[in-house]
C-alpha positions in Angstrom: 117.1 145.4 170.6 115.0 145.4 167.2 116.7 146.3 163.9 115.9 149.7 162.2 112.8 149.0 160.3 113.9 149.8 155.9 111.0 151.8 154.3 109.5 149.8 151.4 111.3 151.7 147.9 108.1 153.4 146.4 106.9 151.1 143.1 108.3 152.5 139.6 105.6 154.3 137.7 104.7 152.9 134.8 105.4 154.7 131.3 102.7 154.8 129.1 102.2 152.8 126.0 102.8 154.7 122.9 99.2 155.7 121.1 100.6 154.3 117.3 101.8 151.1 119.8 98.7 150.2 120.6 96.7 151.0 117.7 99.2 148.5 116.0 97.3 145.3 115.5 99.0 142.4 117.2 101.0 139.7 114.5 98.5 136.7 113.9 101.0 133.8 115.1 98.6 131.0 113.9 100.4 127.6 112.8 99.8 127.0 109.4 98.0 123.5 109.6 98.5 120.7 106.8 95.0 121.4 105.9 95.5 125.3 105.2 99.0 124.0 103.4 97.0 121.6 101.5 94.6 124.1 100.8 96.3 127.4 99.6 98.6 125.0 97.1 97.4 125.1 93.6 96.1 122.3 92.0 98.1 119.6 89.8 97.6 120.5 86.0 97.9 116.6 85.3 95.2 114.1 84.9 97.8 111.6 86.4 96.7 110.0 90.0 98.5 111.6 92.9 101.9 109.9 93.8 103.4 109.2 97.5 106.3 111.9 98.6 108.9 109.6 96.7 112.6 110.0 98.8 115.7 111.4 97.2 117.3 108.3 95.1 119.8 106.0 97.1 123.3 105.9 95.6 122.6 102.6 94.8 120.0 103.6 92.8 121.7 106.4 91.4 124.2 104.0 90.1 121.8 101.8 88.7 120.8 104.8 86.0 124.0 105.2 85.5 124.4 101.3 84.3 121.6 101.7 82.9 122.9 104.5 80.2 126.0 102.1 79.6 123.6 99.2 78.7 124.6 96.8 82.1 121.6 97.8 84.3 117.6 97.0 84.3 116.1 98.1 81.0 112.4 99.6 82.3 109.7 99.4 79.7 105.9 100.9 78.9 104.4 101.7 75.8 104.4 105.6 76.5 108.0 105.2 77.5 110.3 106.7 74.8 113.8 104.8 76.2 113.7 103.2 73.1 112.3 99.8 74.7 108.8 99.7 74.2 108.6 97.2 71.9 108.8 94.9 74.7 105.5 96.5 75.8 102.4 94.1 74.9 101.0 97.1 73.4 103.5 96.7 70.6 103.1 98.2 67.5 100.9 100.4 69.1 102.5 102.4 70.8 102.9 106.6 71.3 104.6 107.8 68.4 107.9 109.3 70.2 108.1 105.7 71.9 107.9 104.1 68.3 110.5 106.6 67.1 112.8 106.2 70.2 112.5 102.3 69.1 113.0 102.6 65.7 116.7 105.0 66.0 117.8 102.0 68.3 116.3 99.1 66.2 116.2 100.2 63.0 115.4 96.6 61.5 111.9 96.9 63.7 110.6 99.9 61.2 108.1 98.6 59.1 108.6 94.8 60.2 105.7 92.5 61.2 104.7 92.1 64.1 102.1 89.2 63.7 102.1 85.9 65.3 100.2 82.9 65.0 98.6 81.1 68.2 95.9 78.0 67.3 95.5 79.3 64.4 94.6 82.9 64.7 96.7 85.2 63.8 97.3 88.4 66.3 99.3 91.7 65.5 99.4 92.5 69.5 100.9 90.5 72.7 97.6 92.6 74.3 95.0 91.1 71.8 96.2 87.7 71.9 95.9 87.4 76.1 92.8 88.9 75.9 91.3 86.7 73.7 93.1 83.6 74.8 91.8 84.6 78.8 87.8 84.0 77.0 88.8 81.1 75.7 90.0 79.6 78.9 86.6 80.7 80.1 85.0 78.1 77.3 83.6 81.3 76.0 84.4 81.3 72.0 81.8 83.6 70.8 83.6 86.1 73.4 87.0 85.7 72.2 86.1 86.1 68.7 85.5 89.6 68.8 89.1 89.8 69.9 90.0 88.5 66.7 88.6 91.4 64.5 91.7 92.1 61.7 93.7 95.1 62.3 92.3 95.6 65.9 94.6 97.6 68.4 96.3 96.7 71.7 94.2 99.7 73.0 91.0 98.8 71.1 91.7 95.4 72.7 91.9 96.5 76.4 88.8 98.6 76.2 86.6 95.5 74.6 87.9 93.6 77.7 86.5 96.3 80.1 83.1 96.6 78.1 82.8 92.4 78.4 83.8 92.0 81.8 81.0 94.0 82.7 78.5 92.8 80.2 79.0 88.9 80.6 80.3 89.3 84.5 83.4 87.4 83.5 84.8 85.1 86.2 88.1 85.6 87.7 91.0 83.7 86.1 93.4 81.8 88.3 96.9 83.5 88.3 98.7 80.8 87.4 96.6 80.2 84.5 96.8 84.0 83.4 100.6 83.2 83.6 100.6 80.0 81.3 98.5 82.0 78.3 100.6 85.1 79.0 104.4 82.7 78.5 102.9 81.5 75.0 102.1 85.2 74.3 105.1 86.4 74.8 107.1 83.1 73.1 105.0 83.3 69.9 106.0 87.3 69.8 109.2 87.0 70.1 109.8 83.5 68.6 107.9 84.1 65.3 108.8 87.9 64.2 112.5 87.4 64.1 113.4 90.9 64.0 111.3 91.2 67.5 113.3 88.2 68.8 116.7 89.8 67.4 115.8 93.1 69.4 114.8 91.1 72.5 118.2 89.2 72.3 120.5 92.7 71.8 119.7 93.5 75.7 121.8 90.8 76.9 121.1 89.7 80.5 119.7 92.6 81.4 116.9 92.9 84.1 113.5 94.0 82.8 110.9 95.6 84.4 107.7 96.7 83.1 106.8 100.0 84.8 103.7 100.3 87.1 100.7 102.0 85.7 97.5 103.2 87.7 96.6 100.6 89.1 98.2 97.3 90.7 99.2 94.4 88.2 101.2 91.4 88.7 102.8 91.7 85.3 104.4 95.1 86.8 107.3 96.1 88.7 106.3 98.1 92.0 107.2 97.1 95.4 105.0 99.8 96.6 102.0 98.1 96.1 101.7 95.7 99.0 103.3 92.5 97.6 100.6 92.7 94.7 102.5 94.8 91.7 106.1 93.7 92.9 105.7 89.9 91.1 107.3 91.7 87.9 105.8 88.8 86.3 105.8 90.0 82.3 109.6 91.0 82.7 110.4 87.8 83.9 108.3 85.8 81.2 110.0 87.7 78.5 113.2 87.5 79.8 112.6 83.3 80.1 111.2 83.4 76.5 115.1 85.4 75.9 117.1 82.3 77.2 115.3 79.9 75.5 115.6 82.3 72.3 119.4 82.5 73.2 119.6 78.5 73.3 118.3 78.1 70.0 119.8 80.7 68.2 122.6 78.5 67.1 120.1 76.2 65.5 117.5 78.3 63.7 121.2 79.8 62.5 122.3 76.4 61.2 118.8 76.0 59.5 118.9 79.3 57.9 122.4 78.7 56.9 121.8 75.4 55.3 118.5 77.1 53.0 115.3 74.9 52.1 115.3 71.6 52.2 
């Protein structure tokens, strides 16, 4: 025998859709891409080139600016840097004002000292104006590194005569290492021949010291962000070689001053 046959339960009706419902225009649920992100930020107000997202400091690092404040950790250095170390800067004496100033309430025996140094027999008020004219006469180029020479020129005035030349005469590329042999008697004959340079230079101990990266890649700066290239921290690590040998023959230029003219 079949079962009863269940009558299918009539579908609800549907209730209608509210008139102010559906005149309401549906939410826009569009991702916001990295482009529109990028596009409704507003623009940097700095002339400065744009930096990588930089991660919050380690604790490591952290720690290091702490030492740093105490006088035990690296001593970072630039001319427009106003931590009172920009006398290490090759730019020295020219320098921004509040990074003279800075130097000047640390090292008060640097304001109004000479900064001038003699190397074969030209005499050079910037580490910056020396190398630059040194570099043409590696090149066998004398003429060229003459106009380096000019009395009272600037560590800025220097850098852009460089530029202008490079162009002009197509100057050659120098060999690294040879860059690094004019740069170590740069930096000796700074520090060795203005005493109260070499005194300064001497206060930091045996600190690290790092010059900091610019706008473009150097080997004389400190940036491990720039492929290998800018990590070589080479001008730190000349000066702070031109520091121990100061440091050895303290004792004796001491002695000598000690013991007057002969």
């Amino acid at each position: 025998m079949l079962p009863a046959v269940v009558p299918l339960r009539p579908p609800s009706p549907i209730a209608p859709i509210p008139a102010a419902a559906a005149a309401a225009p549906k939410p826009n649920k569009k991702k916001r891409t990295l482009l529109s992100i990028k596009a409704s930020s507003p623009p940097s107000s700095d002339d400065e080139e744009e930096e990588d997202e930089v991660p919050p400091p380690s604790k490591r690092a952290r720690k290091a600016a702490v030492d740093s404040s105490n006088g035990t950790g690296a001593i970072e250095f630039k001319s427009n840097k106003f931590n009172g170390y920009a006398f290490l800067s090759n730019f020295w004496p020219d320098v921004k004002p509040g990074a003279a100033e800075a130097v000047y309430a640390q090292f008060p025996a640097l304001r109004g000292a000479s900064s001038s140094f003699t190397l074969e027999g030209h005499t050079y008020t910037s580490a910056e104006q020396a190398y630059q004219a040194l570099r043409w006469e590696f090149l066998k180029m004398p003429v060229v590194a003459d106009q380096f020479r000019v009395k009272g020129m600037t560590a800025l005035a220097a850098k852009k005569l460089n530029t202008v030349l490079k162009k002009r005469h197509s100057m050659p590329p120098v060999p690294l290492q040879i860059m690094v042999n004019i740069m170590r008697e740069v930096v000796n004959a700074k520090f060795g021949q203005c005493q109260e340079l070499g005194a300064a230079l001497l206060s930091t101990g045996d600190r690290p010291l790092h010059e900091v990266r610019g706008r473009t890649k150097s080997v004389w700066c400190n940036d491990p962000r720039n492929d290998g290239f800018g990590s070589d921290d080479m001008l730190g690590r000349l000066i702070g070689s031109t520091r121990i040998n100061l440091r050895r023959n303290a004792p004796v230029a001491a002695a000598a001053a000690a013991a007057g003219p002969v």
